[in-house]
N, C-alpha and C positions, 0 to 999 in steps of 0.2 A: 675817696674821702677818708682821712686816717680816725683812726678810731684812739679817743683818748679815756683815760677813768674820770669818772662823774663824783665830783664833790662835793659836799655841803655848804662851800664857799661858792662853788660855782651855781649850785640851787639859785642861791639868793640872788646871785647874780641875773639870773635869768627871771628870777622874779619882778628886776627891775629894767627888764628888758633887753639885757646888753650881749646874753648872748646870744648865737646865729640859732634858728630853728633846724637848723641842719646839723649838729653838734650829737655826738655817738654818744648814747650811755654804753660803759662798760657790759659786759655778758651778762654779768650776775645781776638777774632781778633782786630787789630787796626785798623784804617784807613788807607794809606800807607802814606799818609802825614805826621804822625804824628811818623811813624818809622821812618823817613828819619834823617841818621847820617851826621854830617858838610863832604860837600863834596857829598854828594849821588843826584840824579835827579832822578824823575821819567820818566822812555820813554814814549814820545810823540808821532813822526812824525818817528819813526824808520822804517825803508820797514820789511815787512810783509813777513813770506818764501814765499808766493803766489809772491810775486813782484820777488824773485832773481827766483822763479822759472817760471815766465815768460822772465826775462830779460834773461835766460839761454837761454830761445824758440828765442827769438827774435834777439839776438847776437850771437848765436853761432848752431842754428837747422835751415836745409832744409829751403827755402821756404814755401813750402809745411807743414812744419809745426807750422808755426808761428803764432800768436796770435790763438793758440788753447790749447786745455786738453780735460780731459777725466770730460764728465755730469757725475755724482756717484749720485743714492739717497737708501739711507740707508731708508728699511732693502731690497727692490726690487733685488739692482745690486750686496746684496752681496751672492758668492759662493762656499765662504769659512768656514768653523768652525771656529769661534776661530781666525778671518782672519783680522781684519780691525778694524782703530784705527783711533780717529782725535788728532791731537794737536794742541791748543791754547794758545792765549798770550791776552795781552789790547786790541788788535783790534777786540776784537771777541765780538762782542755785546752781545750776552747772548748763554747761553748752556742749552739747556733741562736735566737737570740732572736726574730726575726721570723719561724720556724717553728712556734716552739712552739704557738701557739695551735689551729693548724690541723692542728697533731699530735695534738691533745686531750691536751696537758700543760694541769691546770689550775691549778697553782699552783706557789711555786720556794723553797724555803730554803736558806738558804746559811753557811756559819761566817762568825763573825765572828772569833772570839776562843780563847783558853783557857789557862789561868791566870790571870796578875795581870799577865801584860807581854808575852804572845804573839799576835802580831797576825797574819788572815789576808791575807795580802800581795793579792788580788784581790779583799776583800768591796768595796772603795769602788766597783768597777769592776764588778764585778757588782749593786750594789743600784742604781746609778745605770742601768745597761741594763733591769734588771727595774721603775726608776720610769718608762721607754719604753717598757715594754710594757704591755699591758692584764691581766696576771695579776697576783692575788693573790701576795706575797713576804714572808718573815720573816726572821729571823735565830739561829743558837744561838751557843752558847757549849762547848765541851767543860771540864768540870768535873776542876780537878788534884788531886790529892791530897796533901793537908799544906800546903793554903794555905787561909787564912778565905776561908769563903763571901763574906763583905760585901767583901772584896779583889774580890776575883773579879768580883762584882756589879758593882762601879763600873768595874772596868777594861769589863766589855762596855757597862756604860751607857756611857762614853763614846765606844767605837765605835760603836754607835748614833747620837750625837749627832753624830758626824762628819758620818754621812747627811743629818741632817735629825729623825732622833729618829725611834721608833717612834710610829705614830697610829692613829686610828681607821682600818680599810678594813685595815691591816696583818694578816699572821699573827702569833699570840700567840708571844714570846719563847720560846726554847727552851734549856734547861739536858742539856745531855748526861753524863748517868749512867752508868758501866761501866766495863769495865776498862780501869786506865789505865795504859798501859805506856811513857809518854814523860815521867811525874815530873815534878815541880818545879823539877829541871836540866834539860828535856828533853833527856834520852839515855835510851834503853832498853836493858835488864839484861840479856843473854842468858845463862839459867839451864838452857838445856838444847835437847832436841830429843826428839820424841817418836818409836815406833817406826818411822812413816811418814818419819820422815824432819823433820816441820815443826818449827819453832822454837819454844822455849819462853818466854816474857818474863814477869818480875817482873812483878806485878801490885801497882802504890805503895799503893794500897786496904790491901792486907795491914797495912798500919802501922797504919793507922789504926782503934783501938777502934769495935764498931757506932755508940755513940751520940755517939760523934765526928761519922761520916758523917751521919746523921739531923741533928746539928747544922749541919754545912758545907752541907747541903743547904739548911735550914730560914732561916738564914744568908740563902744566897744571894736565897731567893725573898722574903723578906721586904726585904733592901735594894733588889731591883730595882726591885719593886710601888714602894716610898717613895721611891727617884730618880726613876723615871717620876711616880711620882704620880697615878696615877689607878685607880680600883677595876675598870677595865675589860678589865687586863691582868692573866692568870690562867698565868702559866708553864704550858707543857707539859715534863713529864719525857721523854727520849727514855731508854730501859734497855731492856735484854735481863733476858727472865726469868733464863736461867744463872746471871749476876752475883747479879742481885737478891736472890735464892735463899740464895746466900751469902752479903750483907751485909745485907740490911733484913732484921729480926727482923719475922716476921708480926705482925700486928695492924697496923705505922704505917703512920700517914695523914698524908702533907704536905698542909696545907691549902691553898687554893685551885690548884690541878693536877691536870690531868690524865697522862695517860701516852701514849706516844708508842714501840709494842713494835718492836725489830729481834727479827725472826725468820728466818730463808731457810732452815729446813729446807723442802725437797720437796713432802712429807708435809702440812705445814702449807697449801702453796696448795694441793694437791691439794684440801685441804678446804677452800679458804676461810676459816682461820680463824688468829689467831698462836696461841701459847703465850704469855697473858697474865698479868700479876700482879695479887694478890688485891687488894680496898680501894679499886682506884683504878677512874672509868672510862677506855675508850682510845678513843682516835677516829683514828691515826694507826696503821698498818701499813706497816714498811721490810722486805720480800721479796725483794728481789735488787738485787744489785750490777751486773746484765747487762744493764739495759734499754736500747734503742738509739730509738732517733729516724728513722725514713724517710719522709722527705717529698720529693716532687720528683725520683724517682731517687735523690737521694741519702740515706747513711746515716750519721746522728751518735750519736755515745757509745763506750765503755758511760757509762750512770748510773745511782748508785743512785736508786729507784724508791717510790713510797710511796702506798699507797690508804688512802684517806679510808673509814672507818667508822660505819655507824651515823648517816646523816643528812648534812645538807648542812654547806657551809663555814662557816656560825654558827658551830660549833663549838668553829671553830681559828682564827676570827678577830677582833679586838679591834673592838668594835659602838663 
């Protein structure tokens, strides 16, 4: 594949889907500043999946299990092969990259995107460390509410293609489903506060009719699959049963997806197992926001944390 220079003509191009996910960005990472197309932000102040996945404990989990998760520190707690993964976004202060493997991290996803013009200010800078290292990497996307799926779709295809394009050996793309409390303007609504004390935020979901969202979804996964192009890449849904509960109407099935469950009730690793939704299979479990890293004396993190289900990394990775 020849490698050509990446331009700001060809960005937009790719923002409108035209060009190949396969397309080389030149060497030089940019800075993310200096990518940013009329209309693009970098996220800032966006909630963290640690923040929906404690606001899931603390709105919608037991007593009994609230404001807790599961302590993780890699390589001690892990008892799996091939088992346990973190993914990271801007908030994640820094990564041991030359650690990790020997931590028994065995694979890394990272944000790319979310909405139509939200860019993660550190994916370039992260995928490009993780194409130095020897682990398995992917990418999502967090899913906004009251914007087209197929928007949405092409703004992270062309993040993607910033890198280099998703390929074969890749983690399969990932679409983040749930509650979205950062809108379309992102700014988040504060609607209250609960007895404890915690905050309450609009949840933009609310606007949107069920078979809206089944659409925005259906949307997205079908423009990604057709800008990528190829039948080998099979979106993973990331959602919390809570959410889901509330806006997918039992029975659907988004076709070719799997699911990808945030759970960190307690309860739930005590047993080894998440709270999963019906229809779909899952091969991805996010359990705690606390997992740290100790290799060499030293100790990195926290990160959120994710065991691989149900078999090897086939699973969740584009053959």
């Amino acid at each position: 594949m020849l490698k050509k220079t990446y331009t700001r003509r060809q960005a937009l191009r790719d923002a409108c889907g035209f060009v190949a996910a396969g397309a080389l960005l030149s060497s030089r990472i940019l800075p993310a500043q200096s990518m940013l197309t009329p209309g693009e932000v970098i996220l800032t102040d966006d909630p963290a999946r640690g923040d929906y996945g404690r606001f899931d404990l603390n709105n919608f989990g037991p007593p009994t299990q609230r404001k807790v998760g599961a302590e993780f520190q890699f390589p001690k707690d892990v008892d799996v092969p091939l088992g346990y993964g973190i993914d990271i976004s801007h908030h994640t202060k820094e990564v041991p990259w030359a650690r990790l493997a020997s931590a028994q991290v065995n694979f890394v996803y990272m944000k790319a995107s979310q909405s139509h013009n939200g860019r993660d200010g550190k994916f370039v800078e992260f995928w490009s460390a993780a194409n130095a290292s020897p682990l398995p990497h992917g990418a999502y996307h967090f899913l906004t509410a009251g914007i087209p799926g197929r928007d949405q779709a092409l703004y992270f295809n062309a993040r993607l293609a910033e890198v280099g394009g998703i390929r074969s050996g890749n983690l399969q793309p990932v679409v983040d489903l749930e509650w979205d409390q950062y809108g379309p303007y992102f700014k988040r609504m504060l609607l209250g506060h609960t007895s404890s004390g915690d905050p309450i935020y609009k949840d933009y979901w609310e606007d949107v009719p069920k078979d809206a969202i089944i659409a925005t979804v259906n949307d997205f996964v079908n423009a990604l699959r057709s800008a990528v192009g190829s039948p080998a890449v099979k979106p993973i849904i990331y959602t919390n049963r809570s959410w889901w509960d509330t806006y997918i109407p039992p029975g659907t099935v988004f076709q070719n997806c799997s699911i990808w469950i945030s759970d960190y009730r307690k309860s739930s690793y005590v047993n080894g197992s998440p709270r999963s939704v019906k229809q779909h299979e899952y091969y991805l479990w996010q359990f705690t926001d606390k997992a740290t890293i100790s290799v060499g004396g030293e100790v990195h993190g926290p990160y959120d944390t994710n065991k691989l289900l149900f078999g090897g990394m086939n699973h969740i990775t584009i053959a």
